[in-house]
N, C-alpha and C positions, 0 to 999 in steps of 0.2 A: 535362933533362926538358922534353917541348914540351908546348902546350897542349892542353887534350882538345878533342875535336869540337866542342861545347856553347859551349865559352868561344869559340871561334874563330868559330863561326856569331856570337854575341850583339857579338863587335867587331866582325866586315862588315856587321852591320845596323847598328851604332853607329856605323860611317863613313860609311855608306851613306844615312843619315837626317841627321848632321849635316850630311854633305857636300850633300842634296840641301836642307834648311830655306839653307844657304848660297847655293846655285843661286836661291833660289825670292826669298830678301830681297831679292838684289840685282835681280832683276828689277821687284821690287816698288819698290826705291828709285828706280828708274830710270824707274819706273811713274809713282811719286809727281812726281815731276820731269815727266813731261810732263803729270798733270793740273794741279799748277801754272799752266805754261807756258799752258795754254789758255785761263784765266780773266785773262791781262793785258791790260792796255786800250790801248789806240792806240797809246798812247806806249811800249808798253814795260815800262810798271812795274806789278807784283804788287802785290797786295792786302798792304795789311801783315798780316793775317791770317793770308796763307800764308808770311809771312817765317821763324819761327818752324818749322813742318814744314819746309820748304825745309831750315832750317838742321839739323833733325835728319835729314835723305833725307842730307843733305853726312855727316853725323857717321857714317852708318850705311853710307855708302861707304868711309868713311877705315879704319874700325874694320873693317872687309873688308879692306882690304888691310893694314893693319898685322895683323893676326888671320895673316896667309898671308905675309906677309914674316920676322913673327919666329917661326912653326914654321919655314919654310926655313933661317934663318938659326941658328936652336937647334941643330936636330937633324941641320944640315950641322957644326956645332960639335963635336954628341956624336958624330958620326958617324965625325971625322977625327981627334977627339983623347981621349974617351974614349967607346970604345967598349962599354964595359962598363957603362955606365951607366944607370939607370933612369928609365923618366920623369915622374921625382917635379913638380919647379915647373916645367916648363919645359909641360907639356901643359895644369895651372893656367892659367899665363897665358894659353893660348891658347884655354880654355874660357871667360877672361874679356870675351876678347875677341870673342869668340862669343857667347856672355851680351848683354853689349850694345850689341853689333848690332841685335841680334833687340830689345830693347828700345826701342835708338833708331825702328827701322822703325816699332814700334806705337803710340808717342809721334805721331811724325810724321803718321800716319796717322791716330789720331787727332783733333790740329787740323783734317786735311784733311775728314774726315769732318763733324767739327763745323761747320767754314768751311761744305760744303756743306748742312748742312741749315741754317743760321742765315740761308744766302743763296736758298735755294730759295723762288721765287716760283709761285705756282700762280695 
């Protein structure tokens, strides 16, 4: 028995909005990284206030690609050796790591935000 219309419409919008908050973080992380980048002085060296974002922009790229290495690596797993299988923990994990992603981004973003109004001179 396959799935009814309804149910198949509401997973391609569920992949389709996951997929696309994934598209939009990573931009955003990468976002984050160059407003960093812009605020470092002569030498080189960042604000230690943005050390801290920095390091959750890194965590929210890692967690992107472990999040898309072990779905590939799962469901190439269930794919070749049980095929009948459902996808109970293995879509978990990958929702965790989805979860905080999108966590780390907002953390990071955060600081940055705050770094910037704490340093905003008028």
């Amino acid at each position: 028995m396959g799935e009814t219309k309804e149910k198949k419409e509401v997973k391609e919008l569920y992949y389709f909005n996951t997929g696309k908050t994934s598209d939009i973080s990573r931009q955003l992380a990468f976002a984050g990284f160059a407003v960093i980048w812009i605020f470092k002085d002569t030498n080189l060296k960042v604000p230690n206030e943005l050390i801290i974002p920095g390091i959750f922009l890194g965590i929210t790229l890692l967690l992107d690609i472990f999040q898309y290495f072990f779905l590939g690596t799962a469901w190439w797993i269930v794919y070749k050796w049980i095929s009948k299988c459902e996808q109970t923990w293995i879509s978990y994990c990958g929702w965790i790591f989805y979860v905080l992603k999108i966590m780390s981004l907002i953390v990071a973003y955060f600081y940055i935000i705050f770094w910037l109004i704490s340093n905003y001179k008028q």
